[in-house]
Backbone as JSON Lines, residues from 0, in Angstrom:
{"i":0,"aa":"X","n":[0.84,-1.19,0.0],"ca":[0.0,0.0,0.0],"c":[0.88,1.24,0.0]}
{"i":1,"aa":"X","n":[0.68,2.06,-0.82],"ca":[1.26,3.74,-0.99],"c":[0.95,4.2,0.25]}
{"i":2,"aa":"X","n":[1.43,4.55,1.28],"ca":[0.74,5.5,2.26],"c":[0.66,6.66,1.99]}
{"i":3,"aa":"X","n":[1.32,7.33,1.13],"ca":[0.86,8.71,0.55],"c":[-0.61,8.73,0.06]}
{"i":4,"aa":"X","n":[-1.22,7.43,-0.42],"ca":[-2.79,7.73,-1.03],"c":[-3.21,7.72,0.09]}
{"i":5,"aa":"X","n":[-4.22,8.53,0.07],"ca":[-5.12,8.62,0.92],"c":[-6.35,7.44,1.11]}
{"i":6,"aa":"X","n":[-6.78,7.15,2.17],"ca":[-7.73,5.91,2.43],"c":[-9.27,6.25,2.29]}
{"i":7,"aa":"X","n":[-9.56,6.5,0.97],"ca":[-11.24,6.78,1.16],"c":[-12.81,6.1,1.86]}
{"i":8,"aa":"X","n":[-12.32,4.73,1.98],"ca":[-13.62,4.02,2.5],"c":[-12.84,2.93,2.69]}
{"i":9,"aa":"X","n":[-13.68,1.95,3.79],"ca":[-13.12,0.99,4.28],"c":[-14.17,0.12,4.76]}
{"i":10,"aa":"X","n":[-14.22,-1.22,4.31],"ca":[-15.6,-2.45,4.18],"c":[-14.58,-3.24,5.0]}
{"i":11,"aa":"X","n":[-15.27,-3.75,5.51],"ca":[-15.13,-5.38,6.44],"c":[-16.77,-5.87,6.17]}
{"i":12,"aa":"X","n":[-16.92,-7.62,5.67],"ca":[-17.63,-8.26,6.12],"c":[-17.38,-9.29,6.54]}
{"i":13,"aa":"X","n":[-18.18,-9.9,7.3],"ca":[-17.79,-10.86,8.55],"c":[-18.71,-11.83,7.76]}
{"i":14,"aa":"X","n":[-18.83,-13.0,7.65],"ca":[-20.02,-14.08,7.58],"c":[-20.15,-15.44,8.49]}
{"i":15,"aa":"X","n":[-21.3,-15.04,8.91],"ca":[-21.54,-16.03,10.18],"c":[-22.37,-17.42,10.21]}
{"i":16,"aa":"X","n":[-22.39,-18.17,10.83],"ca":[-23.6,-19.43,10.62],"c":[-23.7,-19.6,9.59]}
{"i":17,"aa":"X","n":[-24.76,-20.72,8.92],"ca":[-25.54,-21.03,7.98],"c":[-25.35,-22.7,8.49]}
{"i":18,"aa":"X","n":[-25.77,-23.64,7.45],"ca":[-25.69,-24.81,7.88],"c":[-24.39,-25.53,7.98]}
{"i":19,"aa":"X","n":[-23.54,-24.78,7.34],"ca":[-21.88,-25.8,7.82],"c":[-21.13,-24.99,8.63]}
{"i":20,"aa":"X","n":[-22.14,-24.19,9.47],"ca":[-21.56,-23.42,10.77],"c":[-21.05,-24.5,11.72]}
{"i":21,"aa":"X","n":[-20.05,-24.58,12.34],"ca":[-19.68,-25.17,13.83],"c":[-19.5,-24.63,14.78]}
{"i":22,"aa":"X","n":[-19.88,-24.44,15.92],"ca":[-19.6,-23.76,16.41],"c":[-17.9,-23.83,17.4]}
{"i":23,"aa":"X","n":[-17.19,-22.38,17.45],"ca":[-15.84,-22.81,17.81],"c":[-14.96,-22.29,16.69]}
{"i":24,"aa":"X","n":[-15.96,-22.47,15.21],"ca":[-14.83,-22.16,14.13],"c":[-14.78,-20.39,13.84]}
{"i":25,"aa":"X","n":[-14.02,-20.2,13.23],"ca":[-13.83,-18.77,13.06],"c":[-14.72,-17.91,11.73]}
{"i":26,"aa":"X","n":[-15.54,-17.13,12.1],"ca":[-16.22,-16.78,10.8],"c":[-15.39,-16.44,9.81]}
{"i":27,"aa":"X","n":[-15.95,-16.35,8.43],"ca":[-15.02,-15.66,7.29],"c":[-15.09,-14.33,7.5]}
{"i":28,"aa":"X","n":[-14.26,-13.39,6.9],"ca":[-14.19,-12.08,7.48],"c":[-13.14,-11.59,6.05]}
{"i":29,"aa":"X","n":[-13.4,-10.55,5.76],"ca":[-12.72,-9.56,4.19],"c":[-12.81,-8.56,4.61]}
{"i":30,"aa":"X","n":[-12.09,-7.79,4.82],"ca":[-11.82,-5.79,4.5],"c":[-11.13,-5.95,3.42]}
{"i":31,"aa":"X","n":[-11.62,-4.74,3.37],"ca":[-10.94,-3.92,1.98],"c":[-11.07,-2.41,1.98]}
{"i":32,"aa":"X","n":[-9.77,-1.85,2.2],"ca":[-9.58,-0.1,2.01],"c":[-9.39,0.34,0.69]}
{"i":33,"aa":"X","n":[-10.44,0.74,0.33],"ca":[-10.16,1.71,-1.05],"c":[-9.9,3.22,-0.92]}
{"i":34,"aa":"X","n":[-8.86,3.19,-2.02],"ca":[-8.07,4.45,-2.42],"c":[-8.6,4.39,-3.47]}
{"i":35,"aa":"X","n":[-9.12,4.0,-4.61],"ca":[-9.86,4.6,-5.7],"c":[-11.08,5.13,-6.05]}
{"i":36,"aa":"X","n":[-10.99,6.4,-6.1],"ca":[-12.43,6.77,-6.35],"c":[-13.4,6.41,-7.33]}
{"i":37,"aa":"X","n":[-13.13,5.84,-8.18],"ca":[-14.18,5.25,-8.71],"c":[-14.63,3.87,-8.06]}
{"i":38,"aa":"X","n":[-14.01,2.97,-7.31],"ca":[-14.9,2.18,-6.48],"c":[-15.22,2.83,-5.33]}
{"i":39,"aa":"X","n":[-14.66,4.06,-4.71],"ca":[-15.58,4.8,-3.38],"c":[-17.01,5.4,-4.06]}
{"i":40,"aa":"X","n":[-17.15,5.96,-5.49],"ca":[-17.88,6.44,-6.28],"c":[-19.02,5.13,-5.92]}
{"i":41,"aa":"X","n":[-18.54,4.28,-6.16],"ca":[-19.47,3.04,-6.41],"c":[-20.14,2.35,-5.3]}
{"i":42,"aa":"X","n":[-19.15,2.4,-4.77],"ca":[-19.71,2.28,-3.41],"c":[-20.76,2.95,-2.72]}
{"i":43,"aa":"X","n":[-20.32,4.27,-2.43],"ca":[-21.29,4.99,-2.36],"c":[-22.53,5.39,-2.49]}
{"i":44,"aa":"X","n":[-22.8,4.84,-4.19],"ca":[-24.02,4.32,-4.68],"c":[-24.87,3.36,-4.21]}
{"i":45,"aa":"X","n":[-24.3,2.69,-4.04],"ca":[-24.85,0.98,-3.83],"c":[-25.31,1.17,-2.13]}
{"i":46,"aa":"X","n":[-24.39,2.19,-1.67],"ca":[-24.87,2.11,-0.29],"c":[-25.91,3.08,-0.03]}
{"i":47,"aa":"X","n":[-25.85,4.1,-0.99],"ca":[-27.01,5.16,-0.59],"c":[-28.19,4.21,-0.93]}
{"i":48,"aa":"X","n":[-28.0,3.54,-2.98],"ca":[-29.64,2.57,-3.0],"c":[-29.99,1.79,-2.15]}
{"i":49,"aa":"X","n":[-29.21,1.66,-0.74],"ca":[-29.41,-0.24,-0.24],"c":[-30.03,1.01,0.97]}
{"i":50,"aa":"X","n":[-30.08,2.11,0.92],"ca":[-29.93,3.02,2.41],"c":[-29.26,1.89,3.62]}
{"i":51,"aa":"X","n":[-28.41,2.42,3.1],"ca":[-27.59,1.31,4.38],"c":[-27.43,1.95,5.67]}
{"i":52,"aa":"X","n":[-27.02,3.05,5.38],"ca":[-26.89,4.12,6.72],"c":[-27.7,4.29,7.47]}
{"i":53,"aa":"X","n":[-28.89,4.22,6.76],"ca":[-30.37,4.31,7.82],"c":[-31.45,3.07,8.04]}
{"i":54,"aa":"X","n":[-31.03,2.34,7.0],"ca":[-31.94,0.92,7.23],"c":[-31.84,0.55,8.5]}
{"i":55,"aa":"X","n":[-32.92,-0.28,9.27],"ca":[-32.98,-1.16,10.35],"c":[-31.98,-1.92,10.44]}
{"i":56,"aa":"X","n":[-31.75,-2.29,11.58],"ca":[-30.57,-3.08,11.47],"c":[-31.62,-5.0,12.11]}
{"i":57,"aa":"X","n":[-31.01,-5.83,11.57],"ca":[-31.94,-7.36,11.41],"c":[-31.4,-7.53,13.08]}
{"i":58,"aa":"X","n":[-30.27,-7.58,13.24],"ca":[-29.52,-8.05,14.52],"c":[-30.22,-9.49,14.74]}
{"i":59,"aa":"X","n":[-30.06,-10.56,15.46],"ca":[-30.08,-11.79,15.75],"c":[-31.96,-11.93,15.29]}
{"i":60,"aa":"X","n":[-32.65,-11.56,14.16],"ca":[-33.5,-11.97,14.01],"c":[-33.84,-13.03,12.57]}
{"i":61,"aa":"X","n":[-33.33,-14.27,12.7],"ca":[-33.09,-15.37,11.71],"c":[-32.7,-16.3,12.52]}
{"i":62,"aa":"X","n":[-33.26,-17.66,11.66],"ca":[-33.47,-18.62,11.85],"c":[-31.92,-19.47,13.01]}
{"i":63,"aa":"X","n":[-31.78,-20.34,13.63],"ca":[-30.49,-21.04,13.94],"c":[-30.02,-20.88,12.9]}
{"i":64,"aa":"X","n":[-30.04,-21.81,11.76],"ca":[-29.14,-22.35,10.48],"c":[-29.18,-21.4,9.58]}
{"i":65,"aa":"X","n":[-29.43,-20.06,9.96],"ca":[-29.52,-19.11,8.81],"c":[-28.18,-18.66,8.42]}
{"i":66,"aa":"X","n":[-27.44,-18.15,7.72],"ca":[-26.61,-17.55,7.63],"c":[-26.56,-15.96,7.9]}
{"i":67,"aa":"X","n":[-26.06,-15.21,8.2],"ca":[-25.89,-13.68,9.18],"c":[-24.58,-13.32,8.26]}
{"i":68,"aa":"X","n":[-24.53,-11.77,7.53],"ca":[-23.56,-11.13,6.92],"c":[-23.57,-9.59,8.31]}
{"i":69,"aa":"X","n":[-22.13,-9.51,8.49],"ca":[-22.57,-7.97,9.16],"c":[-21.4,-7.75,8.66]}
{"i":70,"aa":"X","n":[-21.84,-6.03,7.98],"ca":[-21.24,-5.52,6.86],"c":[-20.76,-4.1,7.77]}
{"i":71,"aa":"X","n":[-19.61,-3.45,7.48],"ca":[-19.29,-2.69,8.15],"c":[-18.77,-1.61,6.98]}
{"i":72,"aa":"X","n":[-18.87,-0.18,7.27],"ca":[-18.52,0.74,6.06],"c":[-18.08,1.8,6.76]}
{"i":73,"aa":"X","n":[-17.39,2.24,6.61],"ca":[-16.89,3.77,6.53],"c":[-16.5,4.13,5.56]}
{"i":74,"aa":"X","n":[-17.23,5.37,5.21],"ca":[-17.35,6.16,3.74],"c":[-17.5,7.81,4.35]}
{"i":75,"aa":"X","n":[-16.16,8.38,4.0],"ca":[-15.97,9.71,4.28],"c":[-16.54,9.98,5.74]}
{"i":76,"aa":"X","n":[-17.23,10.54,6.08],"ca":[-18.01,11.08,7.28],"c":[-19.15,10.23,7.9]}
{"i":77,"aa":"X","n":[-19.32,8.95,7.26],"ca":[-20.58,8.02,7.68],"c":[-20.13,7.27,7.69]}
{"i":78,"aa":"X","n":[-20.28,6.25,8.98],"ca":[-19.64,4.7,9.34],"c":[-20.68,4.45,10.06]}
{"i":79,"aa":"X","n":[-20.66,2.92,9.81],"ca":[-22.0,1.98,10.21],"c":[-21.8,0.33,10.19]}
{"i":80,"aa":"X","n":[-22.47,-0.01,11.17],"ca":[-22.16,-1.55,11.06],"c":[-23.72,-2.07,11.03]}
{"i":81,"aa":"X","n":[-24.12,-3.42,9.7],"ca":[-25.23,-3.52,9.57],"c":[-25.26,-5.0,9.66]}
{"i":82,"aa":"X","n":[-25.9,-5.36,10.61],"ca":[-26.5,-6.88,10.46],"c":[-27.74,-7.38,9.67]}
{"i":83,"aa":"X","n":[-27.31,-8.35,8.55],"ca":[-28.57,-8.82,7.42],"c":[-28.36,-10.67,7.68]}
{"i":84,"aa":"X","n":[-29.78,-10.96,7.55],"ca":[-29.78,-12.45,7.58],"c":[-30.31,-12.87,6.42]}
{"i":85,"aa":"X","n":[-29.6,-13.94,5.72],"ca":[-29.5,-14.84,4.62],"c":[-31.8,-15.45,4.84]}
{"i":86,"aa":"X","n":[-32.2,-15.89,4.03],"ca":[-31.78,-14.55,2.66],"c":[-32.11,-13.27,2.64]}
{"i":87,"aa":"X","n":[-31.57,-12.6,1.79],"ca":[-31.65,-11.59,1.97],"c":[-32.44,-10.85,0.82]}
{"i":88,"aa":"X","n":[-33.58,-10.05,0.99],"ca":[-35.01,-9.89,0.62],"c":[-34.39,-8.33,-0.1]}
{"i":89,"aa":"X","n":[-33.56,-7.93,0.13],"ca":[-33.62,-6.49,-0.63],"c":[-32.52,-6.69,-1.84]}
{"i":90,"aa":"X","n":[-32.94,-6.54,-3.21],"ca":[-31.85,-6.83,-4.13],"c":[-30.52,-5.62,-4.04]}
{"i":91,"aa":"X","n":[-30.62,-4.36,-3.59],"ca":[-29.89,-3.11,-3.48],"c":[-29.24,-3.98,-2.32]}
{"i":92,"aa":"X","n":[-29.36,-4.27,-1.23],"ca":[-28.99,-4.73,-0.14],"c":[-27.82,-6.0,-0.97]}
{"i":93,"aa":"X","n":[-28.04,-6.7,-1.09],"ca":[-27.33,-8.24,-1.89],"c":[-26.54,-7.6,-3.06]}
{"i":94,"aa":"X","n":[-26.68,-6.7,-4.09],"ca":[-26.16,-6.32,-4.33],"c":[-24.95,-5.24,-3.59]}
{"i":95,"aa":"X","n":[-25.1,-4.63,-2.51],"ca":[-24.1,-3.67,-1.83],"c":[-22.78,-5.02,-1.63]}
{"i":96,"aa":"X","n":[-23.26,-6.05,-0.93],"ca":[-22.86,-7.22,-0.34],"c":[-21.63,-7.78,-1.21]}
{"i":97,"aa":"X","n":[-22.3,-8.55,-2.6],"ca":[-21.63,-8.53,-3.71],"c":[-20.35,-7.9,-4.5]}
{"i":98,"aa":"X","n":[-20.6,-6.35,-4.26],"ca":[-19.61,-5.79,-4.57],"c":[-18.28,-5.51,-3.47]}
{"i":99,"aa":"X","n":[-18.94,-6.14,-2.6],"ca":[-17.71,-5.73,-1.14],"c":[-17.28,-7.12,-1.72]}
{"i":100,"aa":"X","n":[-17.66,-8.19,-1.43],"ca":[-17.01,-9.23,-1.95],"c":[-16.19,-9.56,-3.38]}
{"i":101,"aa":"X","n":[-16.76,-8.7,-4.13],"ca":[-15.84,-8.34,-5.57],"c":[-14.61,-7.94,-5.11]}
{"i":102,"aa":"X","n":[-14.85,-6.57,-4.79],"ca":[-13.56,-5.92,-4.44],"c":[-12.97,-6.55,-3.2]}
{"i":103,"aa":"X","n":[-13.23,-7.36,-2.25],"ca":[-11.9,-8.14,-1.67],"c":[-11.36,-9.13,-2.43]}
{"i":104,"aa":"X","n":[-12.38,-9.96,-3.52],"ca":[-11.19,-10.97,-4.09],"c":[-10.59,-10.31,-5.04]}
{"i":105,"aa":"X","n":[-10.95,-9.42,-5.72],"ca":[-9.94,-8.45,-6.79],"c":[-8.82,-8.26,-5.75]}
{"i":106,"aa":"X","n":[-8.97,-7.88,-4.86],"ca":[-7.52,-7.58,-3.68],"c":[-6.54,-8.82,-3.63]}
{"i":107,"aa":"X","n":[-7.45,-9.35,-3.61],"ca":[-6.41,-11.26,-3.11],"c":[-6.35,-12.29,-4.27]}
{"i":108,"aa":"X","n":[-6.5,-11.46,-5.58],"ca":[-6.97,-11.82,-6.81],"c":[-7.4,-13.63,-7.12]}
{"i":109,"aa":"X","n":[-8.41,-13.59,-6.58],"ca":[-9.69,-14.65,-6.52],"c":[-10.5,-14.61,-7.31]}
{"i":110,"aa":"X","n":[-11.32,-15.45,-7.81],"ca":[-12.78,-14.67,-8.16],"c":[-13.21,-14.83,-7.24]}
{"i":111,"aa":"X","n":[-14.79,-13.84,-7.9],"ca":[-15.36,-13.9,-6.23],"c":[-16.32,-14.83,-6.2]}
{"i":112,"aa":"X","n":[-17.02,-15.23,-5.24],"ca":[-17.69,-15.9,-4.59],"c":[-19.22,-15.31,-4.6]}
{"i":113,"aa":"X","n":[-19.84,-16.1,-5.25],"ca":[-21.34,-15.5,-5.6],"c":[-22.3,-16.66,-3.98]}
């Protein structure tokens, strides 16, 4: 990483449970700090359509075997941590999700994981 660029936004998602949950094991978990403005651009988007900043937050309301994403963002002046349970009913929402997961395996150059 350049430390001269500046750090515009910064995603962590965590993914929890579902049915090959054990308990004991360690959830999956991705950050990713972007310095490019055209994925903070994008971001941004996806998070204003999903209103992520202001949506309800689900917190422990899903099934045992459900699967649980809690998505974390800081974007310029707004940071937020959002708990969503699998499935997940808002396409803006699954889509925000998606692209955090894009851009961490572009980081660790993977594909990503649909």
């Amino acid at each position: 990483m350049d430390w001269d660029t500046p750090v515009l936004a910064r995603m962590t998602l965590e993914v929890r449970g579902g049915l090959t949950h054990f308990p004991g094991l360690v959830s999956k978990t991705v950050s990713v700090t972007c310095t490019d403005p055209r994925d903070v651009d994008q971001l941004a988007e996806f998070a204003d359509a999903a209103l992520f900043f202001s949506r309800p937050d689900q917190g422990d309301k899903c099934g045992p075997d459900a699967r649980t994403y809690l998505l974390r963002i800081e974007l310029g002046e707004r940071s937020r941590a959002l708990t969503v349970a699998d499935p997940i009913n808002d396409k803006e929402v699954a889509r925000l999700i998606r692209f955090v997961r894009a851009l961490a395996a572009e980081r660790e150059g993977q594909s990503p994981q649909r």
